[in-house]
Each structure stands twice: as C-alpha cells, then as structure tokens.
C-alpha positions as CSV (number, residue, x, y, z in Angstrom):
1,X,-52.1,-65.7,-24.8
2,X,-50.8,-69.4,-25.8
3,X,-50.9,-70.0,-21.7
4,X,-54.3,-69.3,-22.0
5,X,-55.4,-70.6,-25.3
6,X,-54.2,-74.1,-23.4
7,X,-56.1,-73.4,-20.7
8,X,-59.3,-73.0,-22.3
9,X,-58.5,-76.2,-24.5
10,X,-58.0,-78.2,-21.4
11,X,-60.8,-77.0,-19.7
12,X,-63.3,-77.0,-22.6
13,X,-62.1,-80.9,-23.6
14,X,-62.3,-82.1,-20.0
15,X,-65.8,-80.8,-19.6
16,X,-66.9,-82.6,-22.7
17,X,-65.5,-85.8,-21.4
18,X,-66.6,-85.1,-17.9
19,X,-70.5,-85.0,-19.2
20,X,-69.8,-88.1,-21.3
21,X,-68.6,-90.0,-18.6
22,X,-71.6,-89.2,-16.0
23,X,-74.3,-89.4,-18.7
24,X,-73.1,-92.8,-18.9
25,X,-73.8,-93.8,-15.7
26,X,-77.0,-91.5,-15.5
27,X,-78.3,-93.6,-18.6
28,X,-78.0,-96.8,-17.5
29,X,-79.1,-95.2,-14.1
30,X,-82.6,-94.4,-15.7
31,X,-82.7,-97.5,-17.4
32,X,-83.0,-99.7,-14.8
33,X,-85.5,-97.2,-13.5
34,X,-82.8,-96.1,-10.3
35,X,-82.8,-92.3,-9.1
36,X,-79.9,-89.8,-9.8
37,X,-80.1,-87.0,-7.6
38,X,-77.5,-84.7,-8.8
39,X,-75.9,-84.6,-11.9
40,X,-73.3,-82.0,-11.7
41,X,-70.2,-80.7,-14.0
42,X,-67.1,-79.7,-11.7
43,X,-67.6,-79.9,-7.6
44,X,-70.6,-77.7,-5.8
45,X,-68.4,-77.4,-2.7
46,X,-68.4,-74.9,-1.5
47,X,-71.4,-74.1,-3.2
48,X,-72.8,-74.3,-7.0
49,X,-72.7,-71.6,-9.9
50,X,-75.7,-73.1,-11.4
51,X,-78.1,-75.5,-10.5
52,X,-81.8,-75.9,-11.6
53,X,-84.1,-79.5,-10.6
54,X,-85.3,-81.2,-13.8
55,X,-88.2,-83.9,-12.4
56,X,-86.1,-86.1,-9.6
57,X,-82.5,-84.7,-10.6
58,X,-81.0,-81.2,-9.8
59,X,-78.8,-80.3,-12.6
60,X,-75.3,-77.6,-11.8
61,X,-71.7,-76.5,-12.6
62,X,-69.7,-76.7,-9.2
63,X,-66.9,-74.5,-8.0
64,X,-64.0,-76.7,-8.5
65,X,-63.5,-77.5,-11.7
66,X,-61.3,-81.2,-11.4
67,X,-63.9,-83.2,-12.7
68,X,-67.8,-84.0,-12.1
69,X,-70.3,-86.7,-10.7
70,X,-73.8,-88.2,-10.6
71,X,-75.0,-88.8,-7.3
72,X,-77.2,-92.3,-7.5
73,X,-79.3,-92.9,-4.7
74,X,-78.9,-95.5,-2.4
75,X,-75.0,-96.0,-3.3
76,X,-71.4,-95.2,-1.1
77,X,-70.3,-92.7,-3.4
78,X,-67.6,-89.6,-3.2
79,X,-70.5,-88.1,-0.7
80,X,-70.3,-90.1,2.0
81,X,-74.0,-90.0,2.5
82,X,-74.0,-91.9,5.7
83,X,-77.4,-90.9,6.2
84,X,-79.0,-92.5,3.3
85,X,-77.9,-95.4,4.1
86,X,-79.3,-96.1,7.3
87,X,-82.5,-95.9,6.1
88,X,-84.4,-98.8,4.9
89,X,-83.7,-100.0,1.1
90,X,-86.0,-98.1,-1.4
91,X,-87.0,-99.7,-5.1
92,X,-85.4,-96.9,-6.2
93,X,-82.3,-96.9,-4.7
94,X,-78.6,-98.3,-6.2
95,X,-78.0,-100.8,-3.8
96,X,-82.1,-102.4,-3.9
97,X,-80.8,-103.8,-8.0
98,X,-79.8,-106.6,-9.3
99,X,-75.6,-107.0,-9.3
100,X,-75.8,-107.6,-12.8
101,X,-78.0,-103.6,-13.2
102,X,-75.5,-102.3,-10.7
103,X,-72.7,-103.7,-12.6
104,X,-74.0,-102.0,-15.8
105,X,-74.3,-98.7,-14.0
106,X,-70.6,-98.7,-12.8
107,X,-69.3,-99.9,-16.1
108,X,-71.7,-97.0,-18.2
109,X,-69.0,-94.3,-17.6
110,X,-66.0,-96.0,-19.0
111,X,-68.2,-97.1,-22.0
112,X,-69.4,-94.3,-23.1
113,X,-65.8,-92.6,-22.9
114,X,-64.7,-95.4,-24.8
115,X,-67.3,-94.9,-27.5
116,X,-66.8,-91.2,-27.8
117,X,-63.5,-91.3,-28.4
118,X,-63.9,-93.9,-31.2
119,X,-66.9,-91.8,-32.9
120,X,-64.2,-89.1,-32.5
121,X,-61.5,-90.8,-34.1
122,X,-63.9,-91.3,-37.1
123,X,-65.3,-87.9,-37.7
124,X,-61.9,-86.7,-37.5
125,X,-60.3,-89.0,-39.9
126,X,-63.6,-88.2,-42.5
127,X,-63.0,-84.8,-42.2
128,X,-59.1,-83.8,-42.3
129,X,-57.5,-87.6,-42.7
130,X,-54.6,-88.6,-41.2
131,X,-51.2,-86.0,-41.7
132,X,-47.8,-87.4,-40.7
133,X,-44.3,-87.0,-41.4
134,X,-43.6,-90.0,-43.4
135,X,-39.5,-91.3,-42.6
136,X,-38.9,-91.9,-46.1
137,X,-39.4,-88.5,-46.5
138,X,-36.8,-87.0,-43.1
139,X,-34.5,-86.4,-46.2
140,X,-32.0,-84.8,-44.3
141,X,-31.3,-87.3,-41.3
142,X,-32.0,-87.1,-37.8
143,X,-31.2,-84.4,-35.4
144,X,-30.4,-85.9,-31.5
145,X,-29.0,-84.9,-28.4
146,X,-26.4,-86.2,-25.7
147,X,-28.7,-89.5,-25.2
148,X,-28.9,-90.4,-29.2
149,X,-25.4,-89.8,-29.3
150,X,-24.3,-92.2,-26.3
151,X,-26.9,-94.7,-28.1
152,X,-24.6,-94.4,-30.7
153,X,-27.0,-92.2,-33.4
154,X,-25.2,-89.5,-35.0
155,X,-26.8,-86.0,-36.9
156,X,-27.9,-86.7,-40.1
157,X,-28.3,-90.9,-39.5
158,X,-31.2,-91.5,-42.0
159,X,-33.5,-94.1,-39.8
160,X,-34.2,-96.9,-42.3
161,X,-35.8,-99.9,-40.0
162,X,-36.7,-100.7,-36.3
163,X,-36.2,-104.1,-36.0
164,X,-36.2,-104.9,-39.5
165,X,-39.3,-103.1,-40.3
166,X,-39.1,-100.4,-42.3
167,X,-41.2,-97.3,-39.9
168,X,-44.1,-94.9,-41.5
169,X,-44.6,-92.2,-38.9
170,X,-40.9,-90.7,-38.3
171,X,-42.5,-89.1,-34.6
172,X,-43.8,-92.7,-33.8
173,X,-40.6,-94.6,-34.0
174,X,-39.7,-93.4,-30.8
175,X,-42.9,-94.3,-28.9
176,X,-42.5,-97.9,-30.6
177,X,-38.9,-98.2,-29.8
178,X,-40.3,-97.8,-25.9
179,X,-44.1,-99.5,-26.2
180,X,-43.2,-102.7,-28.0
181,X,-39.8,-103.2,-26.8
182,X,-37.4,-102.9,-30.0
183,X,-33.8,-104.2,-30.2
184,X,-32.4,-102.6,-32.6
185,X,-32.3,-99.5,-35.0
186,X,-31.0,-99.4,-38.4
187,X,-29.4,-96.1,-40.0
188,X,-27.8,-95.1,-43.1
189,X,-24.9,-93.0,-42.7
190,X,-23.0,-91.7,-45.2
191,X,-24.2,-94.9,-47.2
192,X,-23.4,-97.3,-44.7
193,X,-25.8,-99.5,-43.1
194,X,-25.4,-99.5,-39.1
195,X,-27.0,-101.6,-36.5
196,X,-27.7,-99.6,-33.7
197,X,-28.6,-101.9,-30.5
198,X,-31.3,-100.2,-28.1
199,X,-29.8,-101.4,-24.8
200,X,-32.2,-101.1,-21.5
201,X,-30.3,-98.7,-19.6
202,X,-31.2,-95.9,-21.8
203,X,-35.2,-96.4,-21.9
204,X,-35.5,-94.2,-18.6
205,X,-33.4,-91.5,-20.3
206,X,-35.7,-92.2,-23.4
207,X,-38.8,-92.0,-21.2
208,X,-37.8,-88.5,-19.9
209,X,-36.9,-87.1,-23.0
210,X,-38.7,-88.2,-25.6
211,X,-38.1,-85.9,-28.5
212,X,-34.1,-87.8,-28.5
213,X,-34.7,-87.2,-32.3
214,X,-35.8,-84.9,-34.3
215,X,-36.1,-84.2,-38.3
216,X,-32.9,-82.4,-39.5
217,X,-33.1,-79.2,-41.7
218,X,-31.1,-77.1,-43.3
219,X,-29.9,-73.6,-42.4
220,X,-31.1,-71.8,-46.0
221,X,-33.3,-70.3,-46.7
222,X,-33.8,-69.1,-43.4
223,X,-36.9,-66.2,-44.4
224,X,-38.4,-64.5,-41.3
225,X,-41.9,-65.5,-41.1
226,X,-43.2,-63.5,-37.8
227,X,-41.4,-61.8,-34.6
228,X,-42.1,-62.3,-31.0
229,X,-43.5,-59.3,-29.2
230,X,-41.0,-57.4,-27.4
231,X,-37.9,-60.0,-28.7
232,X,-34.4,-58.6,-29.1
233,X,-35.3,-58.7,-33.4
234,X,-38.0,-56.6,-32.8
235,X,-36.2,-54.4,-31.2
236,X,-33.5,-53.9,-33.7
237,X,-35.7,-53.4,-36.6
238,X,-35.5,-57.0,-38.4
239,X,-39.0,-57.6,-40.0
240,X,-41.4,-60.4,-41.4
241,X,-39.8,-61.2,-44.6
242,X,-36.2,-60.7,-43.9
243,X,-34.1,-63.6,-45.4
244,X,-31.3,-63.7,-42.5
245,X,-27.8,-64.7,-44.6
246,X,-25.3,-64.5,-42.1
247,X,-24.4,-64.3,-38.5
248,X,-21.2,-62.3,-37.3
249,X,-20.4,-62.9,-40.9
250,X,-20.7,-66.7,-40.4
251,X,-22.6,-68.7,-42.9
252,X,-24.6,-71.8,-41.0
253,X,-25.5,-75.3,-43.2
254,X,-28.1,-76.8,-40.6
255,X,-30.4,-75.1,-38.3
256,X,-29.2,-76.8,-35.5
257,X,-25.8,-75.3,-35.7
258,X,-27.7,-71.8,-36.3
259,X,-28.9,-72.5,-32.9
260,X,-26.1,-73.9,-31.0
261,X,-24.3,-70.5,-31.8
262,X,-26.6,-68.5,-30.4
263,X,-26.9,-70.2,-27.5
264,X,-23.2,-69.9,-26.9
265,X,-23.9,-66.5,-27.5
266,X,-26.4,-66.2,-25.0
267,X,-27.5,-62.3,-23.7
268,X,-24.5,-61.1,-26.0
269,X,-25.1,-58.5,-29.1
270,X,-24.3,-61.1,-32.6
271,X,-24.6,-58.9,-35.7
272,X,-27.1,-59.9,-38.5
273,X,-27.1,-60.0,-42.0
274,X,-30.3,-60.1,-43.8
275,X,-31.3,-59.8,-47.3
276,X,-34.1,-57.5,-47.4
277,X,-35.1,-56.1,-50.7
278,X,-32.6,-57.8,-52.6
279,X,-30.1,-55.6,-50.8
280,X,-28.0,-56.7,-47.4
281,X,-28.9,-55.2,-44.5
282,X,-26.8,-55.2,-41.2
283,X,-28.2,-55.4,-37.7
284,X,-27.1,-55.6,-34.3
285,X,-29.2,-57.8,-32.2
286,X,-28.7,-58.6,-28.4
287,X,-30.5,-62.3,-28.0
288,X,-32.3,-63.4,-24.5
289,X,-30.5,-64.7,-21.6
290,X,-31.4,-68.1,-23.5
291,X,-29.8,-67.2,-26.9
292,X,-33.2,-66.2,-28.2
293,X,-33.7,-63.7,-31.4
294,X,-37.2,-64.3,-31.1
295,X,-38.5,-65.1,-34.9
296,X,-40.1,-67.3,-36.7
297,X,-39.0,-69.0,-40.0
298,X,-40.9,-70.2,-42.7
299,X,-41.5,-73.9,-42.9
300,X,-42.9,-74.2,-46.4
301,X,-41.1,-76.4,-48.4
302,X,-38.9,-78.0,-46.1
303,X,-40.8,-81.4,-45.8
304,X,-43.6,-83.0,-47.4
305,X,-46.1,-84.2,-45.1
306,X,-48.3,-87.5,-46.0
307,X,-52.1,-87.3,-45.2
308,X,-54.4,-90.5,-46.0
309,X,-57.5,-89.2,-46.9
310,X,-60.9,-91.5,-45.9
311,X,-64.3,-91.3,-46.8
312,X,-66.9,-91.5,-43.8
313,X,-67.2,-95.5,-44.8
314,X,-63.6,-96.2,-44.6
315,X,-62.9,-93.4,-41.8
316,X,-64.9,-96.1,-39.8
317,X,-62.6,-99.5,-39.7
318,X,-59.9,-96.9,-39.5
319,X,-61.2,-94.9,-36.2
320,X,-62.0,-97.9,-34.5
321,X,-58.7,-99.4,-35.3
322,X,-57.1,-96.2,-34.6
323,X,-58.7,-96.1,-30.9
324,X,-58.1,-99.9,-30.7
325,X,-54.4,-99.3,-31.2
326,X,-54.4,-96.0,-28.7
327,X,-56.0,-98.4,-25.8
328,X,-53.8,-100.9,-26.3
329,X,-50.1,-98.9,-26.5
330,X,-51.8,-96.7,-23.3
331,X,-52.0,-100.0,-21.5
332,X,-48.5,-101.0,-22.2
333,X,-47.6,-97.9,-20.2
334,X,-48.3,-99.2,-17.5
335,X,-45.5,-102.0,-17.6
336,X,-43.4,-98.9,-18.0
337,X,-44.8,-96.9,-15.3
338,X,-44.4,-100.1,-13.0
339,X,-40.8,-100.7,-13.6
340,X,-38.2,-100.3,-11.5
341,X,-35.7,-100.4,-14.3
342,X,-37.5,-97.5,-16.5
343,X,-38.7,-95.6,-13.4
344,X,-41.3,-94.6,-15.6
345,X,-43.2,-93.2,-12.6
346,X,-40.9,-90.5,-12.5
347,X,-42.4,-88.8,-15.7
348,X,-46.0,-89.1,-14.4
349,X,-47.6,-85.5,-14.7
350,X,-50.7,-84.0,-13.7
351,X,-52.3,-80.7,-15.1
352,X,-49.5,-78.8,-16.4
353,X,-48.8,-81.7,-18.2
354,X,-52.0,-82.6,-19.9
355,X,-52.9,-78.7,-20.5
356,X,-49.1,-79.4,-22.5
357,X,-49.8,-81.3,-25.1
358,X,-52.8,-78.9,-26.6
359,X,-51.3,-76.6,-29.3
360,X,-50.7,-73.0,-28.6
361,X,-53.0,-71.9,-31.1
362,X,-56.7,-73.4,-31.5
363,X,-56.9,-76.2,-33.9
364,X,-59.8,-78.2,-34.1
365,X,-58.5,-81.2,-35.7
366,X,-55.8,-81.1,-32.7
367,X,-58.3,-80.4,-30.1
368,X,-60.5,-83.3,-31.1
369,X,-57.6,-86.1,-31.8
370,X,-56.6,-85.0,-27.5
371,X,-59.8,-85.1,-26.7
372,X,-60.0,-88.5,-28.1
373,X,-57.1,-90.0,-26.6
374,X,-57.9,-88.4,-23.3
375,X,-61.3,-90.1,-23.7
376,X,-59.4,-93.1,-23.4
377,X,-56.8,-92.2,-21.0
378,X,-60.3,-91.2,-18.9
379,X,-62.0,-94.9,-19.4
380,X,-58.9,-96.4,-18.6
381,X,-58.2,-94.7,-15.3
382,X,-61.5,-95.4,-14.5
383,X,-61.4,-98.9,-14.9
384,X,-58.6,-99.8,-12.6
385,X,-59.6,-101.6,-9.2
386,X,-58.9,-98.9,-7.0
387,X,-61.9,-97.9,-4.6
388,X,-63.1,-95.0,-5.2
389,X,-62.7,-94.9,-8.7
390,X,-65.3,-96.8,-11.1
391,X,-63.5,-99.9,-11.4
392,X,-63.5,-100.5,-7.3
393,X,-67.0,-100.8,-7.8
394,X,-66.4,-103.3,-10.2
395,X,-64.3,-105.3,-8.7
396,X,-66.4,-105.3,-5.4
397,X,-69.7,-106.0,-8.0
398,X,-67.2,-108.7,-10.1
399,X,-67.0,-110.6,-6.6
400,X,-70.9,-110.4,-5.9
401,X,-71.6,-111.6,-8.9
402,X,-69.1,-114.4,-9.1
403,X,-69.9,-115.5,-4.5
404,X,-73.2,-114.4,-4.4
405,X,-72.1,-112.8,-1.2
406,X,-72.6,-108.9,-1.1
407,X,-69.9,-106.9,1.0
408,X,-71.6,-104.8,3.5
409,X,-72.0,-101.5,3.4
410,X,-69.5,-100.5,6.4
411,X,-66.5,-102.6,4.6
412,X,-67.8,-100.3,0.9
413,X,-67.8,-96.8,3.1
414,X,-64.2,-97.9,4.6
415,X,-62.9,-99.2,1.0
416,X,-64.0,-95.7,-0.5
417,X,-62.5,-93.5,2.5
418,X,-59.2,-95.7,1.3
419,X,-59.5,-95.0,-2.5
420,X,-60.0,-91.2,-1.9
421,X,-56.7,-91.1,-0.3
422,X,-54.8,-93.0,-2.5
423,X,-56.1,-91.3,-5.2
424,X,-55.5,-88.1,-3.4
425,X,-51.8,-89.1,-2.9
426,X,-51.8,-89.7,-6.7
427,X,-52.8,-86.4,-7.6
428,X,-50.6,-85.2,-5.4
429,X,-47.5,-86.9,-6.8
430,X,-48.6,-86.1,-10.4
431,X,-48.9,-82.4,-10.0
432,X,-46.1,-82.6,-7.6
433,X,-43.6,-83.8,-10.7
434,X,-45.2,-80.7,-12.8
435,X,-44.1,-78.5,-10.3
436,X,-40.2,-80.3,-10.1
437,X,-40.3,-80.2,-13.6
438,X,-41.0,-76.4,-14.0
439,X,-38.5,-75.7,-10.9
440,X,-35.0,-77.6,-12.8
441,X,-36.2,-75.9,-15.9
C-alpha cells in the first residue's frame, strides 16, 4: 500500500505540472494568434485514451504516461512532422512569427512552472507554515555512521555552528555543508568545543549518503505505537501499547544501540520484556532476516518541532523567497553533478527516485511542497540548451534574435533528432542508477 500510495502521488503531481507546463506554451500560443493542434497529457502512441477536438485543438490523455506536449503548427517538434513543413509558411503557423513571439512561446512552459511553484510555496506557507526541527532543540546530539565518524563526528556531538554560523534547520545542515561549500563544523562534546574540518574527499561519500546524521534519542520510553502486518511481534502476541523494557534482559539508553542489537541478532529468537498493564510480560520474538521486530514507537515528546506561522500577506515575501532560494541551491547542483571530484553524477536517479521522496502516507502539505520543488526542478530542466528540450529552442531563437540569421529548418530537424537521443541516454542512465541502486541493496 505505501508502494502505491507513492505511486499515485507521483503520478497525480507530475500530471499537474505536466498541464502547467503545456498550457504555458498553449497560452502564449493563442496569444500571438498561432495554432496548437494537440494538447495532450501523457504520449497517444500507440493510440489515445481520450481525446475530444475543442475548435482548432484536439484535446487527450495518451498511453504513456512520462510526460505530455502541445503540438504548435508550423514548428520541428518531438513529431517530426516532416510533412508540414514542406508546405508553404501559413500566418498561422510557429515558424511564420516574429523571433521575439516565438521566443515567448518556448520560454511560456518554464514560466508558468516557475510561477506555480511560487503561488505554491505561498498557499502552503498560509495554510500550515513552515515545521522544522530546530538544532537548538537536537537535545540529545547527533546520531552518524562509518562516514561521520571518519569525518571525525562522534554520537551525541551537539552541532553548534557551520562555519561560524550558528544553523536553524538541523536536516539542512547537511545540504548546506554540500551547496555552499562549508569548511568547517563546530560541536560540543562533553562540553568541549571541537573544530571539525569538512575535507573534500568525503563530499562524494556525503553526496551518496546524505542522512550521515541524524537526531539522537533515547531508548525510554520505548511504547508500541502500531505493528506491521505479518512482523515477527505480531506474531508473538506483543500489542499497540506495550512499553517494551528489556531485551534478553538487557536494558538499552539510546535507540540506536536498541537497533544495533537486533541487527546483530538478525533472524534469531531475542526474548522481550514489556510492561503491559502495569505488569511485565515475557515474549519470545524471532526478528526478520534484517533484525526487524516490526513496530512502531511513539514519537510524542521526544522533540519539539518549530513551525513559523504566516498570514497570506507575509506567506507572500516568504514563498517567493522560499522558491528563490530552492532555484538557486538546485542550480548549484549542477557544479556537483559536473564534478569529477564529487562524482555527483553517480547519485543521479530517475523514477524510483523521484516517486521516493513522496511520504508513504498521503499528506497534502507534503504533496504540495514536492510538487513545488519539482515544479522547479521541471523549469529548470527545461531551460538547459539541449535540443530537444525547451531551452534548445531558446538558444537556436537567442541566436536569431541576436544575427538576424534564422537556422534552416533541416539543421532544427537534425539538432532535435540529436536532443532526443541525448536525452534518451539520460533517461536511461537515471533509471539505470535506480535499478543499481535497488540491486546492491
């Protein structure tokens, strides 16, 4: 069910921004009074699921659900229509405009995207605010792994500054530390003040793992707040409510040693105290082949999360800062990405990892802050030079605009045939490291 909750999450928010994007370009289509022949949601190849002709424009949902077009008369598009294009310019056609109206039309996708996502980032910060873990408030240190610990962070390091400046959003010191290039880290541990340098060598490991830190909690009190289906504790009778105590008689202080022991323990029965009742109850409790019990604790309590609150007047500065700040740090990906040192390109994903990031459980607030950011990721992707994509055209209209010379249409049909397959060997490579990813797992 969570596989499929993410599915319909993905699917629903890529729609959205799939008709955002065309009606961009079918707007400023119309506007400069230029024909759109097919407006269509997903790919009608084979064939479409819908379609129904509204005056010049047949309106459908295709079979293939990766994405979606406007077909513009009279331009070298994804169809190829070779056809078209012998014929003799028509008023109405893309390629009779002005470069400045054709410029418009290309650049009418990516705007609207970009818009969206900032009306987004408004309504959602008017409505629910803005809820964070604040680092002040990671009371019990940091938990990290084999790569904090060569870095030189320890378990229970409280994280004080990044480069002097003391951080706000405890999950966003990590993407900061990567984005804007910090030196250095300082910690308190047991009430001394460290200087942990960020050396470069660990940014690829950083990049591939990002969650190298995590807020630390304690063990106590550990109360069952829901069992997995079919888990090893259902199966032995523990239930919601349960306070578990001990663990073959061994008492745990942090939950991370609570976990460690059970995955040293992995397939193998553990016996399992639990206070239920105000009485202690015995079980015997076989975990998963990955040191799984398979229940849920309650969180209540543990931290206090910090939400700023906006009204609709101030949720506006802040969304369109907010979506501001998102272009900007997806941008400096791309330096990472680039880089031989990070080998950034190594984490690229495709599907698997975009359908990821949605919770497992539908949340509107989450859905519409993803939606946002993909919104941008969407006008951003766009915009890049390739042929092909929205920015080729661009670059191709740029040059018009700039010579006065127009490239012919046989050097445009070659440039796009060129685009597709790069951006075909994209895909490729992105839903190629999903499917690594899920192999070494």
């Amino acid at each position: 069910m969570t596989v499929l909750i993410k599915i319909l999450q993905l699917l629903l928010s890529l729609s959205i921004l799939v008709i955002v994007h065309e009606f961009g370009h079918f707007l400023f289509a119309r506007l400069f009074k230029t024909r759109v022949e097919k407006f269509y949601l997903f790919f009608d190849w084979p064939f479409a699921i819908f379609k129904r002709k509204w005056g010049e424009t047949e309106y459908g949902v295709g079979m293939i659900p990766l994405g979606g077009y406007v077909k513009i008369s009279g331009m070298i598009d994804e169809s190829m229509d070779k056809e078209q294009m012998k014929q003799p310019p028509q008023p109405h056609e893309f390629r009779s405009k002005k470069a400045w109206q054709r410029l418009m039309i290309m650049l009418g996708g990516v705007f609207f995207n970009f818009i969206f996502a900032l009306l987004i980032y408004v309504a959602v910060l008017s409505l629910w605010g803005e809820t964070y873990l604040d680092a002040r408030d990671v009371k019990y240190g940091i938990l990290t792994d084999s790569t904090g610990y060569a870095m030189g962070l320890r378990n229970g390091d409280r994280i004080i500054a990044v480069d002097g400046e003391e951080p706000e959003n405890f999950y966003g010191i990590i993407p900061d530390i990567l984005l804007n290039e910090r030196k250095v880290i300082t910690v308190d541990r047991d009430g001394e003040m460290i200087d942990i340098p960020v050396r470069r060598e660990f940014i690829p490991l950083l990049l591939k793992n990002p969650d190298v830190i995590d807020a630390r909690i304690p063990f106590g009190p550990f109360v069952i707040a829901s069992i997995m289906e079919e888990s090893p504790a259902l199966n032995a009778g523990l239930a919601p409510g349960d306070e578990i105590i001990t663990i073959d008689s061994l008492s745990f202080l942090w939950y991370d040693e609570f976990q460690r022991y059970l995955t040293s323990h992995r397939g193998q029965p553990i016996n399992v105290t639990v206070r239920r009742e105000e009485e202690l109850v015995d079980f015997t409790v076989t975990t998963t082949e990955a040191g799984i019990l398979g229940v849920f604790r309650e969180m209540g309590g543990v931290f206090e999360m910090s939400t700023k609150h906006y009204s609709f007047f101030e949720a506006i500065p802040a969304g369109i800062a907010k979506g501001w700040n998102t272009t900007g740090d997806y941008l400096k990906q791309f330096k990472l990405i680039f880089s031989k040192e990070t080998k950034a390109y190594e984490s690229l994903g495709g599907f698997i990892t975009i359908g990821s990031i949605f919770p497992g459980k539908w949340n509107w607030q989450s859905f519409w802050n993803l939606t946002a950011f993909l919104s941008l990721i969407l006008a951003v992707m766009n915009i890049l030079p390739i042929p092909a994509l929205d920015g080729g055209h661009v670059m191709f209209l740029i040059f018009e605009v700039v010579t006065g010379r127009k490239p012919s249409d046989k050097f445009l049909e070659y440039a796009q045939i060129t685009g597709m397959i790069i951006l075909l060997a994209l895909l490729i490579f992105a839903n190629g490291n999903d499917i690594l990813k899920l192999i070494r797992k």
